[in-house]
DSSP file (Angstrom, degrees, kcal/mol; ACC not computed):
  #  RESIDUE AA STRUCTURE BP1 BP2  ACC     N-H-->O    O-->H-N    N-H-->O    O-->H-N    TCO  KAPPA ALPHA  PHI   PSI    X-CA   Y-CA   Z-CA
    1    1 A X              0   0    0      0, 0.0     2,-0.1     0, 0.0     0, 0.0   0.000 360.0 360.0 360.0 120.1    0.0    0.0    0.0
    2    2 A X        -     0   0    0      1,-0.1     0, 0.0     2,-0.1     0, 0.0  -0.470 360.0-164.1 -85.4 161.7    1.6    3.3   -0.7
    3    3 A X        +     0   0    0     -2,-0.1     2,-0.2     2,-0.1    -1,-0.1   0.324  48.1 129.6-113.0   8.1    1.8    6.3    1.8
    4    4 A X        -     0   0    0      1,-0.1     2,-0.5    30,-0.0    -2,-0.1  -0.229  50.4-141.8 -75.8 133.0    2.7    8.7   -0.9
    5    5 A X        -     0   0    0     -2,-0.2    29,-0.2     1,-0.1    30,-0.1  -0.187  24.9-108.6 -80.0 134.7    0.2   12.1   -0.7
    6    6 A X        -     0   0    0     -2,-0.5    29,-3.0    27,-0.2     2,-0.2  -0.335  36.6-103.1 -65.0 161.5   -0.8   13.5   -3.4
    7    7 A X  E     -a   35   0A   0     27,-0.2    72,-0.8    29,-0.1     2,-0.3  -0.635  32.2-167.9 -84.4 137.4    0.7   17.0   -4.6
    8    8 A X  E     -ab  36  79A   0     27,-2.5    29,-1.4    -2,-0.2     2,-0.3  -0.738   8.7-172.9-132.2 105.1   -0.9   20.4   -4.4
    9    9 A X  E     -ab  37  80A   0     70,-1.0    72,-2.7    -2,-0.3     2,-0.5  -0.645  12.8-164.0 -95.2 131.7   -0.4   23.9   -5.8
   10   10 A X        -     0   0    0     27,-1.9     2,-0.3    -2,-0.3    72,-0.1  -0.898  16.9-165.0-107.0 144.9   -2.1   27.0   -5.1
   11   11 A X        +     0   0    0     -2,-0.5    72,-2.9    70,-0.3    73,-0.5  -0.997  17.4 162.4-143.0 121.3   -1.0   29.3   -7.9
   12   12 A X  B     -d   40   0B   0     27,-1.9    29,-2.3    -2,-0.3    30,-0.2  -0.652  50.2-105.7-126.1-165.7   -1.8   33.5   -7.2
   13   13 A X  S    S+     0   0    0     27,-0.2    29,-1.1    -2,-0.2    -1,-0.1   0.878 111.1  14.0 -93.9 -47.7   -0.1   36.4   -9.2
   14   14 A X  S    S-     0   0    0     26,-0.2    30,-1.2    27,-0.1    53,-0.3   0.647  92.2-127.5-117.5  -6.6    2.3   37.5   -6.4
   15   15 A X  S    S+     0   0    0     24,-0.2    52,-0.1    28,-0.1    25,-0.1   0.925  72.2 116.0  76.1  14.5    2.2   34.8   -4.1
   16   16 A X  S    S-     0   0    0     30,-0.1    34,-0.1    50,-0.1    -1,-0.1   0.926  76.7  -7.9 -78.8 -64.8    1.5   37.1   -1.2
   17   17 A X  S  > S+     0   0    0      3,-0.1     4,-2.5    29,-0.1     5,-0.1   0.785 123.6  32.3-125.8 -67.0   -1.6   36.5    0.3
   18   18 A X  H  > S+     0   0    0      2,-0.2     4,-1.4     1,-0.2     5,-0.1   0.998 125.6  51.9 -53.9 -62.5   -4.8   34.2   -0.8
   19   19 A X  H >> S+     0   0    0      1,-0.2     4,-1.3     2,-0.2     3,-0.6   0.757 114.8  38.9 -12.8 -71.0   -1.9   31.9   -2.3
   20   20 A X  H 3> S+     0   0    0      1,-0.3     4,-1.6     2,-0.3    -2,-0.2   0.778 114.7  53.3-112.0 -63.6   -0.1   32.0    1.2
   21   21 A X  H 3X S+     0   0    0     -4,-2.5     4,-0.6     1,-0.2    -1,-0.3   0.680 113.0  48.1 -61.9 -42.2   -3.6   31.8    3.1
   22   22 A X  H XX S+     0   0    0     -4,-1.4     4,-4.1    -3,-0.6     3,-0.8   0.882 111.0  47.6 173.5 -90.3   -4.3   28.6    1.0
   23   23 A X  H 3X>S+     0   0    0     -4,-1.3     4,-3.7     1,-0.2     5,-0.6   0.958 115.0  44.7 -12.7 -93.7   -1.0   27.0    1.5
   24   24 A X  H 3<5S+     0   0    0     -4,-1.6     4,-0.3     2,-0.2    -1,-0.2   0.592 117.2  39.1 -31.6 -41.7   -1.1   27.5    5.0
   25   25 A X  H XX5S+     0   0    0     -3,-0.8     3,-1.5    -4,-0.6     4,-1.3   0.943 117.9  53.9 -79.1 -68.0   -5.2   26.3    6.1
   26   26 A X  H 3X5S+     0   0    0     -4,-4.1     4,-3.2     1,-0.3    -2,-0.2   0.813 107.9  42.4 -87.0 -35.8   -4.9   23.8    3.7
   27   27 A X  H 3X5S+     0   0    0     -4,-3.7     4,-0.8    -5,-0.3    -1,-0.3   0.876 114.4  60.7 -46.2 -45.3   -1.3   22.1    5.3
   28   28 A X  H <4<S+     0   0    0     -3,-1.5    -2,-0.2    -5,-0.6    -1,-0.2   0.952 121.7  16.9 -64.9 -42.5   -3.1   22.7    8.8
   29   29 A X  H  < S+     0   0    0     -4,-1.3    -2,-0.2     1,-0.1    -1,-0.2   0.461 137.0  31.2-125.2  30.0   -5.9   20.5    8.0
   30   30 A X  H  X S+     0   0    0     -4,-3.2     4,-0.8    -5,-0.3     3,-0.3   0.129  75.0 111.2-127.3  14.4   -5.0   18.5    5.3
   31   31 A X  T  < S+     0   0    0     -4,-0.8    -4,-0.1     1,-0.2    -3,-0.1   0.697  72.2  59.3 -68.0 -24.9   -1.5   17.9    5.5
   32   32 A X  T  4 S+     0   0    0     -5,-0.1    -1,-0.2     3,-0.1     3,-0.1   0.811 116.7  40.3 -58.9 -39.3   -1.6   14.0    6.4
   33   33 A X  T  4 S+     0   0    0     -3,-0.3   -27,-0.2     1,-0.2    -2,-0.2   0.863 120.5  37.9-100.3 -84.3   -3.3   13.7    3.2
   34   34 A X     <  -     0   0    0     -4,-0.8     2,-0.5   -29,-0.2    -1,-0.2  -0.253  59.8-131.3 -55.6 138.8   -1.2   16.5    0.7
   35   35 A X  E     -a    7   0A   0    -29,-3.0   -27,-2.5   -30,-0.1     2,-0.6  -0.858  37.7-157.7 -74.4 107.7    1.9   17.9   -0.1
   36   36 A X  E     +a    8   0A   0     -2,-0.5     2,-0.3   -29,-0.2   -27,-0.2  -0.800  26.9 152.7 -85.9  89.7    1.2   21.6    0.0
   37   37 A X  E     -a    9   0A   0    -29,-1.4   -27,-1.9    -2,-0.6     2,-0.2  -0.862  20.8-162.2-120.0 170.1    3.2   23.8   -1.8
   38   38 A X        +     0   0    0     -2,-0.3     2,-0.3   -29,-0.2   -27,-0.2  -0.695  12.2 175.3-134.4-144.7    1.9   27.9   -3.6
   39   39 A X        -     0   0    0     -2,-0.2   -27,-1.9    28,-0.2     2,-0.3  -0.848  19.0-126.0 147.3 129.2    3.5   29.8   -6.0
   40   40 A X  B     -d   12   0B   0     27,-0.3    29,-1.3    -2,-0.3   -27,-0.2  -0.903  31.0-120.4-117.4 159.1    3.0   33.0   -8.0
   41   41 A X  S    S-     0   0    0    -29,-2.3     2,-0.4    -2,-0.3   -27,-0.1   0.598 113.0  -5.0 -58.3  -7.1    2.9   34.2  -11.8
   42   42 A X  S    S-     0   0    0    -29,-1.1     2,-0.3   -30,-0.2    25,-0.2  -0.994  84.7 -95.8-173.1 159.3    5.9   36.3   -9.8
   43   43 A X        +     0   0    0     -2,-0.4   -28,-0.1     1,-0.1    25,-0.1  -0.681  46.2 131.5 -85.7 132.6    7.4   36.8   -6.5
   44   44 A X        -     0   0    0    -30,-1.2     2,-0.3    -2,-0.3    22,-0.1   0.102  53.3 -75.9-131.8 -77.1    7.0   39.4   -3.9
   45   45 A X        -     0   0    0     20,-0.1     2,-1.7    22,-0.0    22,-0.1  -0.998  42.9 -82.4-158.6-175.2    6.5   38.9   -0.4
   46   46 A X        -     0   0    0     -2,-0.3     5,-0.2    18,-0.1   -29,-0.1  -0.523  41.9-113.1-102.5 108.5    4.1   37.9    2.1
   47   47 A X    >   -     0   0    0     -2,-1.7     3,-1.4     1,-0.2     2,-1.0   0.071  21.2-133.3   0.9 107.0    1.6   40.1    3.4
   48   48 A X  T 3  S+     0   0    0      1,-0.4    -1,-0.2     2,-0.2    -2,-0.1   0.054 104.8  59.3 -99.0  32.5    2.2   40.8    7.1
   49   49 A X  T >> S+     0   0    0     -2,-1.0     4,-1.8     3,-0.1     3,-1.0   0.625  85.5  79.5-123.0 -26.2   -1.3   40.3    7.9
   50   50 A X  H <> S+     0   0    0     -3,-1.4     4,-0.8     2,-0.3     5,-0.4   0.864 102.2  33.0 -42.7 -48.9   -1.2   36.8    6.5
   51   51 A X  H 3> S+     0   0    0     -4,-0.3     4,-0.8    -5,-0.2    -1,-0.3   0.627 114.5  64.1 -90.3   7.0    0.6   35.2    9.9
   52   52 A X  H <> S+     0   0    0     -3,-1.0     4,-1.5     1,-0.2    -2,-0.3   0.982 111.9  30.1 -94.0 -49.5   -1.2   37.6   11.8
   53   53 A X  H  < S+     0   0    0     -4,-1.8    -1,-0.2     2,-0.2    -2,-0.2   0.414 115.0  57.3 -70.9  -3.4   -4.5   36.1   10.9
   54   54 A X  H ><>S+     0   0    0     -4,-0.8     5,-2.4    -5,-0.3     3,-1.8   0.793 104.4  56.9 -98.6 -41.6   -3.3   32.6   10.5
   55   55 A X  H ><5S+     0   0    0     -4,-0.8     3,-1.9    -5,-0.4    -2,-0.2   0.936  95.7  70.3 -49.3 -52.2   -2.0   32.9   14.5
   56   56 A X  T 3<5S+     0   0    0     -4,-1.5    -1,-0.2     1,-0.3    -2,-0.1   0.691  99.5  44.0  -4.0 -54.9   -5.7   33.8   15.2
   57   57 A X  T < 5S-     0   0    0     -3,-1.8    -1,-0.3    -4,-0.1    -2,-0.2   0.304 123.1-101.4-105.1  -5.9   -6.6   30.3   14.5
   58   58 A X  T < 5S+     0   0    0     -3,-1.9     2,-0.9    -4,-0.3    -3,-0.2   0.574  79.4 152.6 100.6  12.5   -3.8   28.8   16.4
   59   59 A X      < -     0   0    0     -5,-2.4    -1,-0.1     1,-0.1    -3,-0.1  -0.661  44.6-125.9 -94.8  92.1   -2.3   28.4   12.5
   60   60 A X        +     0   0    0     -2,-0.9    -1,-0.1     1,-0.2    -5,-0.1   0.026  26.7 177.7 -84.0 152.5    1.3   28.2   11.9
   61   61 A X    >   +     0   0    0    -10,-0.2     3,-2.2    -2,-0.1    -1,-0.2   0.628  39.0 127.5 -87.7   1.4    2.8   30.7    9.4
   62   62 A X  T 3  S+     0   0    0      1,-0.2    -2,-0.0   -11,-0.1     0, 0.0  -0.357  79.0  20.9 -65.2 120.1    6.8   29.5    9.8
   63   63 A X  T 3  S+     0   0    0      1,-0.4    -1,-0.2    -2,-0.0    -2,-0.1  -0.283  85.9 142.0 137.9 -39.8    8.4   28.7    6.5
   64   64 A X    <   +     0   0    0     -3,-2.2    -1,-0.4   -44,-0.0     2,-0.3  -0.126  26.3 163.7 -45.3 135.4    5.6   30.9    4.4
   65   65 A X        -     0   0    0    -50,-0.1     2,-0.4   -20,-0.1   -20,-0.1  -0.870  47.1-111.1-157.4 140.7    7.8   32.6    1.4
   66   66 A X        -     0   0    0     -2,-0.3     2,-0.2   -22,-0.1   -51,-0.1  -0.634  45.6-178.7 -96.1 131.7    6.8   34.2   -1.6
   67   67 A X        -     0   0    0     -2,-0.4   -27,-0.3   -53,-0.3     2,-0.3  -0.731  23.0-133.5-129.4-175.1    8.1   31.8   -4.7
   68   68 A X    >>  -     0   0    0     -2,-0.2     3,-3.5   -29,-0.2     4,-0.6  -0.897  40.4-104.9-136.7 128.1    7.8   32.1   -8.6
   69   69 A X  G >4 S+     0   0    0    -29,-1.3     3,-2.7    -2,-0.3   -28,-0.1   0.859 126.1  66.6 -34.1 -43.3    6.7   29.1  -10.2
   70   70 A X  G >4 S+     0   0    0      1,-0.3     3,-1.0     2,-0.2    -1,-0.3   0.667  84.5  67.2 -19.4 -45.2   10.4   29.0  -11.0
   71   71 A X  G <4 S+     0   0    0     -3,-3.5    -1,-0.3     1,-0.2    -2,-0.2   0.578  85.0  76.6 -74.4 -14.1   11.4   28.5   -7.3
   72   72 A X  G X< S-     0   0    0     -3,-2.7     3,-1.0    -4,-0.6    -1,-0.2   0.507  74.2-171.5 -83.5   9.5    9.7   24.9   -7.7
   73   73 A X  T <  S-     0   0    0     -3,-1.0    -1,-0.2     1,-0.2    -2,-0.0  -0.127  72.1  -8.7  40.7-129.1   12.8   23.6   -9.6
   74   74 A X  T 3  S+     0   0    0      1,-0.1     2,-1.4     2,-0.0    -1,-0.2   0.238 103.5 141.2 -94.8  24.8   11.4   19.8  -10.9
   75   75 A X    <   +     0   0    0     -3,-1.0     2,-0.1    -4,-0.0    -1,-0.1  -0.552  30.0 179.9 -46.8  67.8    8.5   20.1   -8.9
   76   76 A X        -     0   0    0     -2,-1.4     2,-0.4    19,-0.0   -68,-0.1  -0.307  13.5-151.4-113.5 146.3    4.9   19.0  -10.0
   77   77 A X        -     0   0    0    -70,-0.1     3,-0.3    17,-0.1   -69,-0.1  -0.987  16.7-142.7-112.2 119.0    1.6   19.0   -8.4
   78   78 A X  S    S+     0   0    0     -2,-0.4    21,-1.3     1,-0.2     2,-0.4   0.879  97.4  21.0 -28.1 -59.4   -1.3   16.6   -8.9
   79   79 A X  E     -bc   8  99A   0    -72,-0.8   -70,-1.0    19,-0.2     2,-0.4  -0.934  68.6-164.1-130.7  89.5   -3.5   19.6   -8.6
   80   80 A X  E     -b    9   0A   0     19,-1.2   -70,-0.2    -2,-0.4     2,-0.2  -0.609  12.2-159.3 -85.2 152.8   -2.8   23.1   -9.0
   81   81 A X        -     0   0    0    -72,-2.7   -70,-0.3    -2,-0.4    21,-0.2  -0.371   1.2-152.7-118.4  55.9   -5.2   25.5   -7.7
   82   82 A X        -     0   0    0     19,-0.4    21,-1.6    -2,-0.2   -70,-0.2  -0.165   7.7-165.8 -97.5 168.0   -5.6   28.9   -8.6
   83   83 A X        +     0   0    0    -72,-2.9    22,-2.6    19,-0.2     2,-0.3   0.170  68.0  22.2-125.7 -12.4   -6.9   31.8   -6.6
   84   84 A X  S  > S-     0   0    0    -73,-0.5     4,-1.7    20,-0.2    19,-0.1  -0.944  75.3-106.8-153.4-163.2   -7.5   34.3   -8.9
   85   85 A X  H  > S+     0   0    0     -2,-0.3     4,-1.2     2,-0.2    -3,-0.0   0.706 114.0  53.5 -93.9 -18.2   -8.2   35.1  -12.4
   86   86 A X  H  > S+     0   0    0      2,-0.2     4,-2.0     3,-0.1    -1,-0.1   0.899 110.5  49.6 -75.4 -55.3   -4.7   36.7  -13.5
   87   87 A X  H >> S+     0   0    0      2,-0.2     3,-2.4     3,-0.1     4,-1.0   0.977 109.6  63.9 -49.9 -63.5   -3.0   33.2  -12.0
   88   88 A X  H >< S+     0   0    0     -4,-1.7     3,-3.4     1,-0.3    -2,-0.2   0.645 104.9  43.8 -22.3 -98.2   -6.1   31.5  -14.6
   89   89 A X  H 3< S+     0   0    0     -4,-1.2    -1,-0.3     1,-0.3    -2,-0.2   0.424 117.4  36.6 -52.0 -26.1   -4.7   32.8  -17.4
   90   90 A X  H << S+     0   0    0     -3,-2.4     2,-3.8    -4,-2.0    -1,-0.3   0.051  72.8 147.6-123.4  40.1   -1.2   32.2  -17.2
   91   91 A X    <<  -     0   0    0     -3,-3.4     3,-0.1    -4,-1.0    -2,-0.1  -0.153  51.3-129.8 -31.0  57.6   -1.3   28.6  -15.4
   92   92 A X        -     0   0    0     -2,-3.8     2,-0.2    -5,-0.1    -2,-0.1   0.170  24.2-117.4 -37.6 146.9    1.6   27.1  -16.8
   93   93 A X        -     0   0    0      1,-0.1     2,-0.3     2,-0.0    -1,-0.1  -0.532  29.2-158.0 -74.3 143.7    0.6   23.5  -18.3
   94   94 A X        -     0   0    0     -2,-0.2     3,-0.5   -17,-0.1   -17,-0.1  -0.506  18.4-125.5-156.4 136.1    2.3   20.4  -16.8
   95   95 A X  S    S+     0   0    0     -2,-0.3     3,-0.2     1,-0.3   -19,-0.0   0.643 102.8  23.3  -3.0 115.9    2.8   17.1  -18.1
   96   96 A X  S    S+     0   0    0      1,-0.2     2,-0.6     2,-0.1    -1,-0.3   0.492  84.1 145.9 110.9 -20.9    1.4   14.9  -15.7
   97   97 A X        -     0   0    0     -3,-0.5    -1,-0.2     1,-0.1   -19,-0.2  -0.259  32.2-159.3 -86.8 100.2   -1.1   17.3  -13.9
   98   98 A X        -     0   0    0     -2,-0.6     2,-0.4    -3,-0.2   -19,-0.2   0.870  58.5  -7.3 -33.4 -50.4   -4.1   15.7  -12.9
   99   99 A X  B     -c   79   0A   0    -21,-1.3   -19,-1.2     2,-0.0    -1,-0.1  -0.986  49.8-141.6-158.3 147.3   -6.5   18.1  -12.5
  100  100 A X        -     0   0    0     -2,-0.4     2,-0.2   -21,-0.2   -19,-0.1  -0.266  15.2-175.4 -93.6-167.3   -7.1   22.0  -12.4
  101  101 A X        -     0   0    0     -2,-0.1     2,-0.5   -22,-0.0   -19,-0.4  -0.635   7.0-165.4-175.9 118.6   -9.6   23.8   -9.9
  102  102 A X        +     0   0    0     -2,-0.2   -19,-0.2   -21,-0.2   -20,-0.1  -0.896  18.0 158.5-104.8 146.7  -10.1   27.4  -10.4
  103  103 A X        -     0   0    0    -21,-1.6    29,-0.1    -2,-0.5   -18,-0.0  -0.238  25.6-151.3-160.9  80.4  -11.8   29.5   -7.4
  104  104 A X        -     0   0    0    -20,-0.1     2,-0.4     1,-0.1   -20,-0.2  -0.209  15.3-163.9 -92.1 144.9  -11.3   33.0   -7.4
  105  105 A X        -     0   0    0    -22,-2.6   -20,-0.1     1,-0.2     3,-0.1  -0.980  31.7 -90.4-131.2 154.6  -11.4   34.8   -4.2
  106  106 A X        -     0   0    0     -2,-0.4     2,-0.9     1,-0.1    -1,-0.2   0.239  45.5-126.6   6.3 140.1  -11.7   38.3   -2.9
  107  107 A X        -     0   0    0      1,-0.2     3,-0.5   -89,-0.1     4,-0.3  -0.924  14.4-162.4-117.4 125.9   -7.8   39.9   -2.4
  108  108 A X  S >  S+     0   0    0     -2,-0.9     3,-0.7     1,-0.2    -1,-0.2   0.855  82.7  67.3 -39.7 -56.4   -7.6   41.1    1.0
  109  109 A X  T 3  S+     0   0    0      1,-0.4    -1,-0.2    12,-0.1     9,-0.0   0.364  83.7  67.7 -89.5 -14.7   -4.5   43.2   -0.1
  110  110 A X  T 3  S+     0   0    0     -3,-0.5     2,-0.5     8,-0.0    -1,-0.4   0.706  74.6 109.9 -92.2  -7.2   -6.4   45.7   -2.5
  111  111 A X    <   +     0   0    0     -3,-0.7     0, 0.0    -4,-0.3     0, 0.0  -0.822  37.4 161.2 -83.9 124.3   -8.0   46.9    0.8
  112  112 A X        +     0   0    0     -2,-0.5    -1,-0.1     0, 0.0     3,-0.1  -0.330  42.7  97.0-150.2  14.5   -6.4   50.5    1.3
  113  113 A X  S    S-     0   0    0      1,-0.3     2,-0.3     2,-0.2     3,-0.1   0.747  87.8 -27.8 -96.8 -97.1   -8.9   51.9    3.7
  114  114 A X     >  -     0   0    0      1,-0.2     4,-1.9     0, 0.0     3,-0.5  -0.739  65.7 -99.7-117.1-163.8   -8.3   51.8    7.4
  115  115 A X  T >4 S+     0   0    0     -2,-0.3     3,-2.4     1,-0.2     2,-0.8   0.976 121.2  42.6-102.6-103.3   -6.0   49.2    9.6
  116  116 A X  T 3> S+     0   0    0      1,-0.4     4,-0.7     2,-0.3    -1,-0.2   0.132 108.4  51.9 -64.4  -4.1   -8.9   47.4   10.6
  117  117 A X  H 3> S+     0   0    0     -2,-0.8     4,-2.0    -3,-0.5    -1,-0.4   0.816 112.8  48.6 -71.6 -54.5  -10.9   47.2    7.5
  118  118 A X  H <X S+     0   0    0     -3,-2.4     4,-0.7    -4,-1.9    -2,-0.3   0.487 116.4  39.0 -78.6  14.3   -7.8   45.8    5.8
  119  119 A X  H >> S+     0   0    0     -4,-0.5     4,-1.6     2,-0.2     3,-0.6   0.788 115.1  57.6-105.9 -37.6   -6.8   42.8    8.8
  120  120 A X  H >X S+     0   0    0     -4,-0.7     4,-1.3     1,-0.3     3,-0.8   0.903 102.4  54.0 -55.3 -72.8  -10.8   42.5    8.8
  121  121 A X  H >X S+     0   0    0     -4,-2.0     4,-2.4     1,-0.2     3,-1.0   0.809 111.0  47.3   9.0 -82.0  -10.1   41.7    4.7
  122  122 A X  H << S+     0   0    0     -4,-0.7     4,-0.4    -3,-0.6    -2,-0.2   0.800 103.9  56.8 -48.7 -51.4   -7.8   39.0    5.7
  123  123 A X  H <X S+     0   0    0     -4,-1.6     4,-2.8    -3,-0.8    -1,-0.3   0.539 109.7  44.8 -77.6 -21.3   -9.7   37.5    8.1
  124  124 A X  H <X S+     0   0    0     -4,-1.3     4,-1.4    -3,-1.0    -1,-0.3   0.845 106.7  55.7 -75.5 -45.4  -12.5   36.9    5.7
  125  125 A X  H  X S+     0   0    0     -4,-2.4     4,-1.0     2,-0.2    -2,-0.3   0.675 111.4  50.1 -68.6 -13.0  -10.5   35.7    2.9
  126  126 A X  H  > S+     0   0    0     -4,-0.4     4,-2.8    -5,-0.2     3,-0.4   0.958 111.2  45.3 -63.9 -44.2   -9.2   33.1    5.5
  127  127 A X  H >< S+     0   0    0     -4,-2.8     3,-5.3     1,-0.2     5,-0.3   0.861 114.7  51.4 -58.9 -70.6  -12.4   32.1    6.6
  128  128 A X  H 3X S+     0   0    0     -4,-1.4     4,-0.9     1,-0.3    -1,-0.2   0.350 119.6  34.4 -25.4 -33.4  -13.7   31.9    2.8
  129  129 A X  H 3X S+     0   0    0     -4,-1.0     4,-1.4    -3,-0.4    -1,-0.3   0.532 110.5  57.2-103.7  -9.1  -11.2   29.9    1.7
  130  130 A X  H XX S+     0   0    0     -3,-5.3     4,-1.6    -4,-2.8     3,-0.5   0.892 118.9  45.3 -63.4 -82.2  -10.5   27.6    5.2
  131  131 A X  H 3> S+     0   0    0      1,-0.2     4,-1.4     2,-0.2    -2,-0.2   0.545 110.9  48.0 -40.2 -28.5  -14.6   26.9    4.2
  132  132 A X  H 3X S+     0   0    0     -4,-0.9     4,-2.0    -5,-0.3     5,-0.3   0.974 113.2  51.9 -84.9 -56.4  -14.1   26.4    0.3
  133  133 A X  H <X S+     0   0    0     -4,-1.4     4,-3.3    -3,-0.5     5,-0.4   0.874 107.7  52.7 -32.9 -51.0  -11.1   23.9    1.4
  134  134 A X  H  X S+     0   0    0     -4,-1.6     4,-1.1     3,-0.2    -1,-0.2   0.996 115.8  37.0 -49.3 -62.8  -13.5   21.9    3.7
  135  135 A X  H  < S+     0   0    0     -4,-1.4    -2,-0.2     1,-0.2    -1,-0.2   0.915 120.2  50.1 -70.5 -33.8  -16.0   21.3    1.3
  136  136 A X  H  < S+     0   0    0     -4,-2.0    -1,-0.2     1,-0.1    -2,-0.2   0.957 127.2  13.3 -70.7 -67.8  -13.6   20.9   -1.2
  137  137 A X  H  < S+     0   0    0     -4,-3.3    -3,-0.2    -5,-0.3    -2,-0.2   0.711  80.8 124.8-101.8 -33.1  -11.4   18.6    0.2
  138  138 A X     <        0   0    0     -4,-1.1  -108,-0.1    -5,-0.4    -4,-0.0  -0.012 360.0 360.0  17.5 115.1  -12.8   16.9    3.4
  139  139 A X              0   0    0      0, 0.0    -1,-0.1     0, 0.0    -2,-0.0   0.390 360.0 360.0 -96.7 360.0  -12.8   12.8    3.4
């Protein structure tokens, strides 16, 4: 019987934040069963409200880095996953990939108003996408 997990990519444009939120929920309660990696159409960094809202939940953020598909060397995912609609459109293909999943969510990060609107932001795109993971993925 193999013990190998199947592979999973979340693919965003910068790899900041929904990516990074993604990653992170989905490793916390799915990790047994996937390998969890994300990835952007480009690098930047990660949002500093991203471990601040993932610590909320008792969720740890240690390791999260903003990558480039590039940064995955020979690295393949079963599933890629992308997280918005710019990532849609330039998915790179690859050989092998089981399956795609598109779901575009809210970005937290376009929120420019006050401090607490934008962590408020965050905290909504976690839950939304902790719940779209559950249903999604959930035995």
């Amino acid at each position: 019987m193999s013990t190998a997990r199947s592979t999973i990519l979340f693919l965003c444009t910068h790899n900041s934040a929904r990516s990074q939120l993604a990653e992170a929920l989905m490793r916390h309660h799915f990790g047994e069963r996937f390998e969890v990696r994300s990835a952007g159409t480009e690098a930047t960094r990660v949002k500093p409200e991203v471990p601040l809202v993932l610590g909320e939940k008792g969720i740890d953020a240690t390791g999260l880095a903003s990558k480039a598909m590039d940064d995955l060397g020979n690295w393949r995912a079963d599933i890629v996953v992308t997280v918005c609609d710019d990532a849609l459109e330039q998915c790179p293909f690859q050989p092998g990939l089981r399956d795609t999943i598109h779901k575009g969510f809210r970005d937290p990060s376009r929120i420019d108003s006050s401090p607490e609107e934008r962590i408020n932001a965050f905290r909504q795109a976690r839950e939304e996408i902790a719940a779209w993971l559950q249903e999604q993925f959930a035995a």
